[in-house]
C-alpha positions as CSV (number, residue, x, y, z in Angstrom):
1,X,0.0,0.0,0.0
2,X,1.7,3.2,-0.8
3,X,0.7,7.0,-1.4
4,X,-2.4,6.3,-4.2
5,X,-4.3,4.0,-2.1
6,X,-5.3,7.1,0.4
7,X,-5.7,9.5,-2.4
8,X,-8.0,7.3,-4.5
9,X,-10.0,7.3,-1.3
10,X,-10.0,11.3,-0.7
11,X,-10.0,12.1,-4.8
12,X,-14.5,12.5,-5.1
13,X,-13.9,15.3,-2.3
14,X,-11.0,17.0,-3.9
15,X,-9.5,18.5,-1.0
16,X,-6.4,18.6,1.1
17,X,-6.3,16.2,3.9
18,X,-7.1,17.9,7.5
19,X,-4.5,16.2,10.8
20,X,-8.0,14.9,11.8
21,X,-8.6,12.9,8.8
22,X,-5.5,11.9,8.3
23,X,-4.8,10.3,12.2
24,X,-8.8,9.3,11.4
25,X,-8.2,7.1,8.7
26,X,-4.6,5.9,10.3
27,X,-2.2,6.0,7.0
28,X,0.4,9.0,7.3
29,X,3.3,10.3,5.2
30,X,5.4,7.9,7.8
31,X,3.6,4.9,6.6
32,X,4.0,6.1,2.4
33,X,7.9,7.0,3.3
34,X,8.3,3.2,5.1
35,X,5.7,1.6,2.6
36,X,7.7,3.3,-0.6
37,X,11.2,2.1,1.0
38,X,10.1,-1.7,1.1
39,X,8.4,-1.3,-2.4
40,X,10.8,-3.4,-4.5
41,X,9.5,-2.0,-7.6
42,X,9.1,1.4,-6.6
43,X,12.7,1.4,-5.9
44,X,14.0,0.0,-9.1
45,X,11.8,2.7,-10.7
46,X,13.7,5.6,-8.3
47,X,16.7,3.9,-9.1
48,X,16.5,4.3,-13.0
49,X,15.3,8.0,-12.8
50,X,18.0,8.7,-10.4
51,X,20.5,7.3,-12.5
52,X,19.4,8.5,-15.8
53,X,17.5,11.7,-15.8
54,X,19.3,14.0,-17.9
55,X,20.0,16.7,-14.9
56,X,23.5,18.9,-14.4
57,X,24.7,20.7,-11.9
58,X,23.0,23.9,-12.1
59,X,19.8,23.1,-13.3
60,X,16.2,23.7,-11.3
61,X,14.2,20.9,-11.1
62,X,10.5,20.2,-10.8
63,X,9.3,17.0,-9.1
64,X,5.0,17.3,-9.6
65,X,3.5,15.3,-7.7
66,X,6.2,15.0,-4.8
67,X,4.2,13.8,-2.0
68,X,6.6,13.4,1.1
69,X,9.7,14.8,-0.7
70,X,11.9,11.0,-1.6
71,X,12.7,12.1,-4.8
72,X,12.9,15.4,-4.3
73,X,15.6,14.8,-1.7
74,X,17.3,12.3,-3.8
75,X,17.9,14.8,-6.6
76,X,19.2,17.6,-4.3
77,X,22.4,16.5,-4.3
78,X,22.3,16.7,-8.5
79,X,21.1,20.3,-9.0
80,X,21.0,23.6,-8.1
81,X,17.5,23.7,-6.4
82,X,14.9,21.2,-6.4
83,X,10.8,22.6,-6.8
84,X,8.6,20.4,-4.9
85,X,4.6,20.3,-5.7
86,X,1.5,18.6,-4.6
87,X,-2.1,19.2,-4.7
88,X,-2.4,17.6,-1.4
89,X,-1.0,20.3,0.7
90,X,-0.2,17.8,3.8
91,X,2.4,16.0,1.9
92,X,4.6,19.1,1.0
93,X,4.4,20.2,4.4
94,X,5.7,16.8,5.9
95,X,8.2,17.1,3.4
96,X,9.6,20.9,4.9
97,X,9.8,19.3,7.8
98,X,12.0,16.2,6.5
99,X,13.9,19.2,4.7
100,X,14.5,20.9,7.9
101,X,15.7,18.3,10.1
102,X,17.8,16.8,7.6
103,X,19.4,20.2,6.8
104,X,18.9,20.1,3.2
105,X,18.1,23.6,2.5
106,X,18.2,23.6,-1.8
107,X,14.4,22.0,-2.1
108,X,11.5,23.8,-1.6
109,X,7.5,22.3,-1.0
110,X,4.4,24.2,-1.8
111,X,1.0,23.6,-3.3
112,X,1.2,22.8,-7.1
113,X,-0.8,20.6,-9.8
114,X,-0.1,19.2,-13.4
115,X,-2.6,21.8,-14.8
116,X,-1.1,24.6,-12.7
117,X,2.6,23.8,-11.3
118,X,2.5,27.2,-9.0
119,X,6.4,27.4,-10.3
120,X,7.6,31.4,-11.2
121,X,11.3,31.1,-12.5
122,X,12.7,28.8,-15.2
123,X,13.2,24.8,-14.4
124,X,15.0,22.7,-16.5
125,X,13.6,19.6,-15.8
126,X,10.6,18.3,-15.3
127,X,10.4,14.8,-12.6
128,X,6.8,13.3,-12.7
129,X,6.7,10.1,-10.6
130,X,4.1,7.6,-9.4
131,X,1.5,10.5,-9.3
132,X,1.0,11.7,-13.5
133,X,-0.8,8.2,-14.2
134,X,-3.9,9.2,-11.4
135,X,-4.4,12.2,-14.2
136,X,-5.2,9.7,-16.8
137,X,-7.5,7.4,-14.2
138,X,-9.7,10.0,-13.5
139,X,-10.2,11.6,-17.3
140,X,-8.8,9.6,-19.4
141,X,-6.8,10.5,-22.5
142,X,-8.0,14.1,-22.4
143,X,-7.1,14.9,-18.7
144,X,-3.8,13.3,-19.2
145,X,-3.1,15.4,-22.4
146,X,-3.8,18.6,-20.2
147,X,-1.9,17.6,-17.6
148,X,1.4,16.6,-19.8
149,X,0.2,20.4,-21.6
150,X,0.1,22.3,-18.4
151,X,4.2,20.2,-17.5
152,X,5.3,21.4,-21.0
153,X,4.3,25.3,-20.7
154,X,7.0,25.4,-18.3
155,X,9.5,25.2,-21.1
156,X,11.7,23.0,-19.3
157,X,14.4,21.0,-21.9
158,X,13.2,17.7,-20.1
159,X,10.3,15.6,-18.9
160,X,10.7,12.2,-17.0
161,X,7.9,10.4,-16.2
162,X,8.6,7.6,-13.7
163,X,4.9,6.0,-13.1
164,X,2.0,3.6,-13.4
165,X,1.7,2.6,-17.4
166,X,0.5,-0.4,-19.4
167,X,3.6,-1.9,-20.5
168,X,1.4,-5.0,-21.8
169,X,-2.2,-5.7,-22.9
170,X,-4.8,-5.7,-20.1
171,X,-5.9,-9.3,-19.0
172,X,-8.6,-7.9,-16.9
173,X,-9.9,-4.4,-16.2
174,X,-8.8,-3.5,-12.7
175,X,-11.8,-2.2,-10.6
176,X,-9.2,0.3,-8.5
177,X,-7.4,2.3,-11.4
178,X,-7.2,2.5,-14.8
179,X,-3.7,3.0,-16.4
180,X,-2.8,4.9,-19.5
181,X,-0.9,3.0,-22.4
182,X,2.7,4.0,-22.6
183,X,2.5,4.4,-26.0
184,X,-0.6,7.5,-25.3
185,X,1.7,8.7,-22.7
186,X,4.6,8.9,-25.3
187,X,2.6,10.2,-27.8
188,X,1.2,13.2,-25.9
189,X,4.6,13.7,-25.0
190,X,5.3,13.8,-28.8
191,X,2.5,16.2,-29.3
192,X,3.7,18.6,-26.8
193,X,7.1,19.1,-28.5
194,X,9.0,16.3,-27.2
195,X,11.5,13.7,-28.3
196,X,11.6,10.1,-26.9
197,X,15.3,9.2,-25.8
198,X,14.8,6.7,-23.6
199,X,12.4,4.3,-22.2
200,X,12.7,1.6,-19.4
201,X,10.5,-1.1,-18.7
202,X,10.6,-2.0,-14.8
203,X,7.4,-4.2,-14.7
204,X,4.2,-4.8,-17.3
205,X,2.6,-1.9,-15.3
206,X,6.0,0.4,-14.3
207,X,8.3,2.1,-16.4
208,X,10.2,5.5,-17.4
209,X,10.1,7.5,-20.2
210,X,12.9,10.1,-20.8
211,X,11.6,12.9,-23.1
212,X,13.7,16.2,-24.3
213,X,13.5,18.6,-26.8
């Protein structure tokens, strides 16, 4: 169980998460940052953007969708300033306090979404993972085309999507979530200006895509 199981629960009401709810329904960024470190799968997927994401020393980079800051954190280290966003504004403020007590002080956490990143100044690249796929569950190819739109108006050189996808042809339709086709995710990628460089396949359902222009 990780991060998408307590937001497909919360998604009908479209609204931040209160302490209440959260200690109410008992799963907390503490259980998604322990649940995502024993997720073998998830950690091959981190392990692939991490070590081929196109990202140099200088550059600003956007990770949408951030949740409790793991990759955000992970890519501080690579670049000049990390930009994390969430529509879910418990998650970004767990993750300022991971920042804080961890001294990393080149990542920042605020309220953001595909459609509308909240993001003023330049960024170079663009880190979507394990959150771009919900986009695509909950509207289908159109939503997912506005959300890859609103990512590409940022102008950044690079896109990585890290996330759900259909790797394979569906055996059975899944009654929790509905996952785009890669090739729909590479294509809209296509349409907004991109080029495919690279794509990884970590499971049938898991994979990276590595898109410049």
């Amino acid at each position: 169980m990780i991060r998408e199981t307590l937001i497909h629960q919360y998604s009908l009401l479209a609204l931040p998460m209160t302490d209440t709810e959260r200690d109410c329904h008992g799963y907390t960024p503490m259980d998604y940052d322990s649940d995502s470190e024993a997720d073998e799968v998830y950690q091959r997927c981190l392990s692939y953007l991490l070590a081929h994401a196109p990202i140099e020393p200088d550059d600003v980079v956007l990770d949408i969708g951030t949740g409790t800051g793991i990759v955000a954190f992970e890519l501080a280290s690579k670049c000049d300033h990390v930009i994390g966003r969430d529509i879910y504004d418990e998650w970004p403020r767990y993750a300022r306090e991971k920042a804080e007590q961890r001294g990393i002080e080149n990542v920042s956490f605020s309220h953001g979404s595909f459609r509308e990143p909240n993001v003023d100044e330049p960024v170079d690249v663009v880190i979507a993972s394990y959150a771009l796929y919900m986009a695509y569950d909950e509207g289908g190819e159109d939503e997912l085309r506005a959300a890859i739109g609103g990512l590409a108006s940022l102008n950044s050189r690079c896109i990585v999507i890290a996330d759900k996808m259909r790797f394979a042809p569906v055996q059975s339709p899944s009654d929790y979530e509905t996952l785009p086709p890669m090739g729909t995710v590479a294509d809209l990628l296509v349409d907004a200006g991109f080029t495919i460089t690279d794509i990884e396949i970590i499971t049938k359902s898991v994979g990276v895509i590595i898109a410049t222009r």
